[in-house]
CHARMM-style PDB file with segment names, atoms N, HN, CA, C and O in Angstrom:
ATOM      1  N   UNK     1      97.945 -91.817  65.764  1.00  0.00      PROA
ATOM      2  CA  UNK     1      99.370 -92.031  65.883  1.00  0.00      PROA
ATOM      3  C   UNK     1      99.764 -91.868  67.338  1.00  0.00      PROA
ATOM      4  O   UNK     1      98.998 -91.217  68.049  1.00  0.00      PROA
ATOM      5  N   UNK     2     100.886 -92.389  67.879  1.00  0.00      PROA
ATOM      6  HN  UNK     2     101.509 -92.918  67.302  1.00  0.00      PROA
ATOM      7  CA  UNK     2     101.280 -92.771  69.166  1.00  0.00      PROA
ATOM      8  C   UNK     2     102.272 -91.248  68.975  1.00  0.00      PROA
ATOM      9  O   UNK     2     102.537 -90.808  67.856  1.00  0.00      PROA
ATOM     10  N   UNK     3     102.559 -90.834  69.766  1.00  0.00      PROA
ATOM     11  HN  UNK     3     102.343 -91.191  70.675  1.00  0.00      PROA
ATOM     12  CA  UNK     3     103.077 -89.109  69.804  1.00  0.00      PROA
ATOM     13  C   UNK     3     103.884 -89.440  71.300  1.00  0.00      PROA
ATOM     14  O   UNK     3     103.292 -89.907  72.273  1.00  0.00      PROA
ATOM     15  N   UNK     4     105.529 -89.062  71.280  1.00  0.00      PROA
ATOM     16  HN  UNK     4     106.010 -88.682  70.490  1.00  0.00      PROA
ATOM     17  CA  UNK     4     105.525 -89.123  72.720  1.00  0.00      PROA
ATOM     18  C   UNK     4     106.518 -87.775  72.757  1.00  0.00      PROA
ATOM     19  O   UNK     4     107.149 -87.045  71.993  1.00  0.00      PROA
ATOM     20  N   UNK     5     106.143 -87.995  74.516  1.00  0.00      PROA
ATOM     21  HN  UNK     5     105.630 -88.588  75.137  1.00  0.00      PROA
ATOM     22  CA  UNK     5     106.707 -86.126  74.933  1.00  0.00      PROA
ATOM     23  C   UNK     5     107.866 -85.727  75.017  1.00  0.00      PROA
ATOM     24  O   UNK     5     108.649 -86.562  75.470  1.00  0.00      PROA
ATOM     25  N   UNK     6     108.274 -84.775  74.754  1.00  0.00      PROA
ATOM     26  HN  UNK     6     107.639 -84.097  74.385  1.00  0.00      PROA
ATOM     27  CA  UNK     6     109.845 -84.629  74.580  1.00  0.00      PROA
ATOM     28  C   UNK     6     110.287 -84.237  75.887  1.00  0.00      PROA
ATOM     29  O   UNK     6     111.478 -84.187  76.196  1.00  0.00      PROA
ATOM     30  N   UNK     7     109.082 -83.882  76.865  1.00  0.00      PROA
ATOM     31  HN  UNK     7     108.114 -83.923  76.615  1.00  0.00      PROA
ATOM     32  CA  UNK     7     109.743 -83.684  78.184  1.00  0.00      PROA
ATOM     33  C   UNK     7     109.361 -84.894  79.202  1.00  0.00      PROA
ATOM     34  O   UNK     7     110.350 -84.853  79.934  1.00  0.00      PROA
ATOM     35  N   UNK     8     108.802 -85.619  79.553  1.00  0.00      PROA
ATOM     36  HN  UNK     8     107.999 -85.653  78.958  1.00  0.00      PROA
ATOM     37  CA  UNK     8     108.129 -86.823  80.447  1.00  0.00      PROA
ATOM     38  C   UNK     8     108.723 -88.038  79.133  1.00  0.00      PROA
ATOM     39  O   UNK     8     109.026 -89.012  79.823  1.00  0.00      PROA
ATOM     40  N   UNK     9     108.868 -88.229  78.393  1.00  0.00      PROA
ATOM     41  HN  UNK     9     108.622 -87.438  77.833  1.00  0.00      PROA
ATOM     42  CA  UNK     9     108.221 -89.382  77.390  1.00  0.00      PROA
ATOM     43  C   UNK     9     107.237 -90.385  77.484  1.00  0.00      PROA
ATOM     44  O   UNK     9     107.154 -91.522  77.021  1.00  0.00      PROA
ATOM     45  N   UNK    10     106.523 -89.698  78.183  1.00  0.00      PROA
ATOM     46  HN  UNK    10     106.591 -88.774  78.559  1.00  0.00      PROA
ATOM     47  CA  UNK    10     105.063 -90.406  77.868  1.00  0.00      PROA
ATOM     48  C   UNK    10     104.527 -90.316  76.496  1.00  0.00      PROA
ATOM     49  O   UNK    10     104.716 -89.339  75.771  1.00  0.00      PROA
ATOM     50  N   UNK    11     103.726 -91.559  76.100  1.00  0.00      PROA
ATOM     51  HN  UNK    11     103.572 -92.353  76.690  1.00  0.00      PROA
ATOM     52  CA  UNK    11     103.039 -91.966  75.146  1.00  0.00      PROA
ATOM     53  C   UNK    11     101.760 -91.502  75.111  1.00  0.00      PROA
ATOM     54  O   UNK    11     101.129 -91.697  76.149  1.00  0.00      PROA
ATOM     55  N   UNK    12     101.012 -90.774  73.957  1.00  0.00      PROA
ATOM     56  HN  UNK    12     101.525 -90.615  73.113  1.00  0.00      PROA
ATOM     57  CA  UNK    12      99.794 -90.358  73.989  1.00  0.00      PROA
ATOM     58  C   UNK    12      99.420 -90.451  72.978  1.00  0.00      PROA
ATOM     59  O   UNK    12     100.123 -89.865  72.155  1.00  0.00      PROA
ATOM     60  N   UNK    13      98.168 -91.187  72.405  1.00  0.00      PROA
ATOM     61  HN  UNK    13      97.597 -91.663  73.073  1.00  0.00      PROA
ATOM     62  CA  UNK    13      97.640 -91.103  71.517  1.00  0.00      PROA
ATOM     63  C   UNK    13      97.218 -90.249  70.744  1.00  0.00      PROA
ATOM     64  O   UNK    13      97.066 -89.320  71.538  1.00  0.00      PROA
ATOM     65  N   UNK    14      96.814 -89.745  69.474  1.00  0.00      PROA
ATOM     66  HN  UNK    14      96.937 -90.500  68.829  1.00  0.00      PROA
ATOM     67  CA  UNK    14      96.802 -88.327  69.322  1.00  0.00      PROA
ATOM     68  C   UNK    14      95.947 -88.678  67.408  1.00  0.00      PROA
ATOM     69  O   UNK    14      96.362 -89.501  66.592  1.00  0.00      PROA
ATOM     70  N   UNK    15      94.830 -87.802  67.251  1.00  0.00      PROA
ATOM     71  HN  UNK    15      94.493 -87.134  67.914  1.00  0.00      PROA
ATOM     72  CA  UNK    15      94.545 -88.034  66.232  1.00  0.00      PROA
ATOM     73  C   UNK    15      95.275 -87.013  65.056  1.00  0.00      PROA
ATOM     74  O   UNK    15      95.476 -85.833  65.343  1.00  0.00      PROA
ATOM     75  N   UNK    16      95.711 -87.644  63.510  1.00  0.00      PROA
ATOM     76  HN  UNK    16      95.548 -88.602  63.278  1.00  0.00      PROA
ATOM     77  CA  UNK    16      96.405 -87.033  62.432  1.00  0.00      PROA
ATOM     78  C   UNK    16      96.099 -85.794  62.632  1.00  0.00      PROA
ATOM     79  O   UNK    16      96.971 -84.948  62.831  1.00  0.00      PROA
ATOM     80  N   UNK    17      94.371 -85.419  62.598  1.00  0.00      PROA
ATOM     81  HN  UNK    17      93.663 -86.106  62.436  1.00  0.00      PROA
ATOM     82  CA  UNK    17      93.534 -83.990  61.773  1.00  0.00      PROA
ATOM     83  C   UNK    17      92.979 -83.828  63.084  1.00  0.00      PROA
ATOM     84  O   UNK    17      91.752 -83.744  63.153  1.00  0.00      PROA
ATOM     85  N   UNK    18      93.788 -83.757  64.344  1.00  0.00      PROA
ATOM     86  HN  UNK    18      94.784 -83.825  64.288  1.00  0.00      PROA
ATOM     87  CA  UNK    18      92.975 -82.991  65.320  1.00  0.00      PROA
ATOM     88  C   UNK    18      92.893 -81.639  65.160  1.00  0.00      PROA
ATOM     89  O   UNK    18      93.629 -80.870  64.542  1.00  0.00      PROA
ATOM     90  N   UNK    19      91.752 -81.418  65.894  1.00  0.00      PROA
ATOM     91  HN  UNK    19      91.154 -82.043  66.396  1.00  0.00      PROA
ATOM     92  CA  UNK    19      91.168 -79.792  65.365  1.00  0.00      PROA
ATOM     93  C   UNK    19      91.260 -79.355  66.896  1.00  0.00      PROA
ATOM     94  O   UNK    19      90.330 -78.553  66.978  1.00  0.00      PROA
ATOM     95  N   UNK    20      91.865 -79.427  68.179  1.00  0.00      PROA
ATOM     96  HN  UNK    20      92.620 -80.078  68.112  1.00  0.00      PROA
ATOM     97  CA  UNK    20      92.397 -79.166  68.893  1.00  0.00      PROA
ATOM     98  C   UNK    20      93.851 -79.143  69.519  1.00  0.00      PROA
ATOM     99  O   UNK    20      94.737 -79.930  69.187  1.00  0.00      PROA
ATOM    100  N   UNK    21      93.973 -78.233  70.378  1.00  0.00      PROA
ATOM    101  HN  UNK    21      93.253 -77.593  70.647  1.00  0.00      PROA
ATOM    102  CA  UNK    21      95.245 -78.215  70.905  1.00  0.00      PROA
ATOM    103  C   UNK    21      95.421 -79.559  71.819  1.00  0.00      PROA
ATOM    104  O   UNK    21      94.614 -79.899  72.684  1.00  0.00      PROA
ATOM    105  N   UNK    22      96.663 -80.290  71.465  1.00  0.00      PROA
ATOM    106  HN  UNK    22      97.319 -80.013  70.762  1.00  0.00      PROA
ATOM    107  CA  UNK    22      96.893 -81.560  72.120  1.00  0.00      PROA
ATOM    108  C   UNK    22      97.625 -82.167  73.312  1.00  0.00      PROA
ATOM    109  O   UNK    22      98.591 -82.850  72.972  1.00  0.00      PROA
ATOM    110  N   UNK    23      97.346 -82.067  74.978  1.00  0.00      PROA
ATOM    111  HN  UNK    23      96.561 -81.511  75.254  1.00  0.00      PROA
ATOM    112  CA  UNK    23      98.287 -81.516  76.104  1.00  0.00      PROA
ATOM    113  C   UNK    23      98.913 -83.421  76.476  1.00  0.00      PROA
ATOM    114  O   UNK    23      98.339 -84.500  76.331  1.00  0.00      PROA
ATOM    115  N   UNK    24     100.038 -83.124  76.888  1.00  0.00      PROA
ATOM    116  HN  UNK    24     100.505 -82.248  77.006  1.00  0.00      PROA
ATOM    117  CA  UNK    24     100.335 -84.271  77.539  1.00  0.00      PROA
ATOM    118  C   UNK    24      99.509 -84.381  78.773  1.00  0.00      PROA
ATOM    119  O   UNK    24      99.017 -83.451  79.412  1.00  0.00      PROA
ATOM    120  N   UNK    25      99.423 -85.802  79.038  1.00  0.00      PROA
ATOM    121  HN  UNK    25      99.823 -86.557  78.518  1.00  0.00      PROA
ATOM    122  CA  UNK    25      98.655 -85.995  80.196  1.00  0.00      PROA
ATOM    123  C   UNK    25      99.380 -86.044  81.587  1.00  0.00      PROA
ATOM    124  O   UNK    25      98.708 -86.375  82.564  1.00  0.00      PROA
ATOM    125  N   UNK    26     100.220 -85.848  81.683  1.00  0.00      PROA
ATOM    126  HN  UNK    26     100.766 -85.580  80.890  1.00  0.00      PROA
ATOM    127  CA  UNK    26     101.657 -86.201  82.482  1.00  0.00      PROA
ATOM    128  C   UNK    26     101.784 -84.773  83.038  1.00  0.00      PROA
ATOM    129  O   UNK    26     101.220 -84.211  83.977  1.00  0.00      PROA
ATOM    130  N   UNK    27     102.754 -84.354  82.109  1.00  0.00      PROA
ATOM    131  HN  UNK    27     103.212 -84.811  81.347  1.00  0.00      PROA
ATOM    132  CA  UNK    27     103.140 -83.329  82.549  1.00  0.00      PROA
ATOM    133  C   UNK    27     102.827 -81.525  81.760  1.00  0.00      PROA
ATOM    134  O   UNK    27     103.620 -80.596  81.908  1.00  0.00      PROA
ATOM    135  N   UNK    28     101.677 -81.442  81.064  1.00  0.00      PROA
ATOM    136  HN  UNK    28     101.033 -82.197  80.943  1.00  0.00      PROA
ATOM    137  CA  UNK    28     101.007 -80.354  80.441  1.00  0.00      PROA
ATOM    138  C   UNK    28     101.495 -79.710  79.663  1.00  0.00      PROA
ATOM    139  O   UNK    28     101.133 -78.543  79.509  1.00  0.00      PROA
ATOM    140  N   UNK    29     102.615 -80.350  78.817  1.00  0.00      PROA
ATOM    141  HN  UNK    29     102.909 -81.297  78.941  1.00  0.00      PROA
ATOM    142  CA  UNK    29     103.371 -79.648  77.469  1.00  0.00      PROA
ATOM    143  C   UNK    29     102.480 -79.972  76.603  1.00  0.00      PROA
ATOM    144  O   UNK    29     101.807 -81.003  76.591  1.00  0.00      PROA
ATOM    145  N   UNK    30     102.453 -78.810  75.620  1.00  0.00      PROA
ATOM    146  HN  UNK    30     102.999 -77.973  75.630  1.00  0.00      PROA
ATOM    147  CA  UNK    30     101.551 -79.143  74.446  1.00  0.00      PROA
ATOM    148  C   UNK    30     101.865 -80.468  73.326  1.00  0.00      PROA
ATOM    149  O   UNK    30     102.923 -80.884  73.798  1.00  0.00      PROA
ATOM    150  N   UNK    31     101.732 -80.858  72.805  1.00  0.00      PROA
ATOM    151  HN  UNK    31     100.873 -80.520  72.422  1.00  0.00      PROA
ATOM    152  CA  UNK    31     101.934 -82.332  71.834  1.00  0.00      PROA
ATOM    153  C   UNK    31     101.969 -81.456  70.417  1.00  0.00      PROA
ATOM    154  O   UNK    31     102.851 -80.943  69.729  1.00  0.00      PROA
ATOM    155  N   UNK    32     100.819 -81.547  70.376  1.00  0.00      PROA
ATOM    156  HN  UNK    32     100.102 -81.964  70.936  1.00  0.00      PROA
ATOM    157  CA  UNK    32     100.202 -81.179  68.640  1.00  0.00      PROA
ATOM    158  C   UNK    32      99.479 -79.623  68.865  1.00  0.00      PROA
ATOM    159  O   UNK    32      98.921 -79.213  69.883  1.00  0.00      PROA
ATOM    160  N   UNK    33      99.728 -78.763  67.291  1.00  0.00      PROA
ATOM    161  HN  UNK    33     100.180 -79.097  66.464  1.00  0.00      PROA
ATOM    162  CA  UNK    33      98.409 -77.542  67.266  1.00  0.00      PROA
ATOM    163  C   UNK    33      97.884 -77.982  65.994  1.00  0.00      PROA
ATOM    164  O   UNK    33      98.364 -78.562  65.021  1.00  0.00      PROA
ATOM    165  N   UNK    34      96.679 -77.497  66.324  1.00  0.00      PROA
ATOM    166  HN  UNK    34      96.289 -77.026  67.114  1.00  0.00      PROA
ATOM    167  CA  UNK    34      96.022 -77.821  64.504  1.00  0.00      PROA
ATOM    168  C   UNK    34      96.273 -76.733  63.517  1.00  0.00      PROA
ATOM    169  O   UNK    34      96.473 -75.552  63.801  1.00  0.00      PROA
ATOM    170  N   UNK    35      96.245 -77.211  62.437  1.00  0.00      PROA
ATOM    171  HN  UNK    35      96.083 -78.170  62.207  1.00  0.00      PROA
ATOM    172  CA  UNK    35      96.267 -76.154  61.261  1.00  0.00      PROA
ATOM    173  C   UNK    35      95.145 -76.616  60.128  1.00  0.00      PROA
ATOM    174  O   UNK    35      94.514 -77.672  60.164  1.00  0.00      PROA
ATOM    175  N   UNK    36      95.057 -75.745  59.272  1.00  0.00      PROA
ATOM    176  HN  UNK    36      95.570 -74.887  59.242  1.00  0.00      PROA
ATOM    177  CA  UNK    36      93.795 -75.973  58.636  1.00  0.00      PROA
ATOM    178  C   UNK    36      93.619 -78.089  58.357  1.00  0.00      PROA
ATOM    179  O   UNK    36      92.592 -78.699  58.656  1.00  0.00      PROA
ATOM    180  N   UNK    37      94.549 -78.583  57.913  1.00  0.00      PROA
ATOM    181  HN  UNK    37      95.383 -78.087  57.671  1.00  0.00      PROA
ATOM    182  CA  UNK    37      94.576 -80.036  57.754  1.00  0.00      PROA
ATOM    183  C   UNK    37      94.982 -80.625  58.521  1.00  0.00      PROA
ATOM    184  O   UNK    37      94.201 -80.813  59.453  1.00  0.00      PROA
ATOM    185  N   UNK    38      96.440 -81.304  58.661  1.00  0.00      PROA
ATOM    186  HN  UNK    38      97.075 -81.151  57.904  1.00  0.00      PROA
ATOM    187  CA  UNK    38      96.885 -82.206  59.791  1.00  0.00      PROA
ATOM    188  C   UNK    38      97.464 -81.143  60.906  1.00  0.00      PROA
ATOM    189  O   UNK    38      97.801 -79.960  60.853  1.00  0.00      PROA
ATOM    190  N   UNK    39      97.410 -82.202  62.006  1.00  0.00      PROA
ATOM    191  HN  UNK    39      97.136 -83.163  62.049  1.00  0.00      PROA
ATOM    192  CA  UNK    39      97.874 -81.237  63.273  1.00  0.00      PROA
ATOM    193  C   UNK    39      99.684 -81.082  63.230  1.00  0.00      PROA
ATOM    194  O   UNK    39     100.214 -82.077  62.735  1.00  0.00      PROA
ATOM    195  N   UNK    40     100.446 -80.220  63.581  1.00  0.00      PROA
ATOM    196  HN  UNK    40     100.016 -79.411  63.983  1.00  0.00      PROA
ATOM    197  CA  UNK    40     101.472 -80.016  63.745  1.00  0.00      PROA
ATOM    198  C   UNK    40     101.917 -80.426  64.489  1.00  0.00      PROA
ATOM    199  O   UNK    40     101.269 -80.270  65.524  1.00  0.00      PROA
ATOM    200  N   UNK    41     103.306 -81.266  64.688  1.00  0.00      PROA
ATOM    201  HN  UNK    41     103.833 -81.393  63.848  1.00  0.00      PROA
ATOM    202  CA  UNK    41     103.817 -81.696  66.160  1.00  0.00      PROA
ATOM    203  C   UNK    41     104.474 -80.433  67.273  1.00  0.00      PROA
ATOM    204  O   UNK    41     104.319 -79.298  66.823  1.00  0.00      PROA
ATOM    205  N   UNK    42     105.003 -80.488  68.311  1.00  0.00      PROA
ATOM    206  HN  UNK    42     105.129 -81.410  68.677  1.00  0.00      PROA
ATOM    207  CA  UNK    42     105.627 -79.486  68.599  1.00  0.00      PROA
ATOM    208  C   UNK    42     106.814 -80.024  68.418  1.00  0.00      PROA
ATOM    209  O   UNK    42     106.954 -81.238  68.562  1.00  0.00      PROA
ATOM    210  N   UNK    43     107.877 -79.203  68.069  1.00  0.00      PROA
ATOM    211  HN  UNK    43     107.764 -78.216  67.952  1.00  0.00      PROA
ATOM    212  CA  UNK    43     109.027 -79.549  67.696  1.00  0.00      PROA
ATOM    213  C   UNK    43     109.994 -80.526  69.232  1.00  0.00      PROA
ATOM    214  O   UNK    43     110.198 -80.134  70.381  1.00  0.00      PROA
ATOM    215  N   UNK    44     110.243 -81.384  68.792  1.00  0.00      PROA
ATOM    216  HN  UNK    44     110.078 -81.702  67.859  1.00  0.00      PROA
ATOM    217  CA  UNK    44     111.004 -82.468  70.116  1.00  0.00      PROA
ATOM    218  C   UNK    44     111.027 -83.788  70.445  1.00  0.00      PROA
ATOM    219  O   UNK    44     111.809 -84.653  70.840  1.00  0.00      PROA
ATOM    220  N   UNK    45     109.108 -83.526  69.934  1.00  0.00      PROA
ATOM    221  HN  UNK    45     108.472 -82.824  69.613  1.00  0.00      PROA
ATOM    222  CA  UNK    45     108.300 -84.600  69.958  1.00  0.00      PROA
ATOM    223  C   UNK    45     108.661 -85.785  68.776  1.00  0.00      PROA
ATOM    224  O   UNK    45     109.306 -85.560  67.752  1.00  0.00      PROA
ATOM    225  N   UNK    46     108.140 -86.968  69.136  1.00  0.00      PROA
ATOM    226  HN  UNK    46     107.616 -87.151  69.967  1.00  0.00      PROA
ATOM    227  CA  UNK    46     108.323 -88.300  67.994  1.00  0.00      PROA
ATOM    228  C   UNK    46     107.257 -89.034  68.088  1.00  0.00      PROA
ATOM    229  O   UNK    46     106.533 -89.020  69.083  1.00  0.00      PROA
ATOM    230  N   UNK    47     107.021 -89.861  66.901  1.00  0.00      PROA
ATOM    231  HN  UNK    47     107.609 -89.872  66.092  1.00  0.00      PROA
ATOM    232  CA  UNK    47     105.720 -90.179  66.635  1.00  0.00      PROA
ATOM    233  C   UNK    47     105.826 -91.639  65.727  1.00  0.00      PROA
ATOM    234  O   UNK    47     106.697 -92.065  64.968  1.00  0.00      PROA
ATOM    235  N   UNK    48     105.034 -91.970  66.001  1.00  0.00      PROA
ATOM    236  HN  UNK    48     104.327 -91.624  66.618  1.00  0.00      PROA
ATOM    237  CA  UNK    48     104.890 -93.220  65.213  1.00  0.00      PROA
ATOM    238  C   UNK    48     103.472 -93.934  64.146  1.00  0.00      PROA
ATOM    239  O   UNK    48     102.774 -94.521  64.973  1.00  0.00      PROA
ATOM    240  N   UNK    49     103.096 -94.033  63.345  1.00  0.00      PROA
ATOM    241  HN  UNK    49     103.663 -93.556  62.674  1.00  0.00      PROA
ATOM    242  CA  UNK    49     102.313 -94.422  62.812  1.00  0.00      PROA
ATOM    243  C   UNK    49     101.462 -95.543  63.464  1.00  0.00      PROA
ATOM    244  O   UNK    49     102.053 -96.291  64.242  1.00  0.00      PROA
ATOM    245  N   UNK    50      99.770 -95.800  63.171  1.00  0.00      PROA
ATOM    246  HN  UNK    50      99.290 -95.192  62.539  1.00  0.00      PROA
ATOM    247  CA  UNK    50      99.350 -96.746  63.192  1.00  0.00      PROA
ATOM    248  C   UNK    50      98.682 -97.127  62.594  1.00  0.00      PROA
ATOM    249  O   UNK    50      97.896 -96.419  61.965  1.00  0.00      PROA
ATOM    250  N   UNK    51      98.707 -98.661  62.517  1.00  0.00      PROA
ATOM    251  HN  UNK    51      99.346 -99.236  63.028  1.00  0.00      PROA
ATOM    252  CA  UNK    51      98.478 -99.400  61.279  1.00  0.00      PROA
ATOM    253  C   UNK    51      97.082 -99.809  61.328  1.00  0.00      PROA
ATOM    254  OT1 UNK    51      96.596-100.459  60.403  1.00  0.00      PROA
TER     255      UNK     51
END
């Protein structure tokens, strides 16, 4: 899914069930944390599905 930053709005790709912490590439705010299944967004952030 396409994930973008709530502080830069840059676009970053980002997998559903990442099992890591997910940094913008821009400007080093976190994106996503994982939890046992899908990753969590950080709250701000928006996202979009892909098909």
């Amino acid at each position: 899914m396409d994930v973008k930053c709530s502080g830069c709005f840059a676009i970053s790709t980002v997998f559903s069930h990442a099992q890591t912490v997910v940094i913008c590439g821009s400007c080093s705010s976190v994106l996503c944390q994982p939890t046992g299944g899908k990753a969590r967004l950080t709250e701000g952030s928006s996202f979009r599905r892909k098909n």
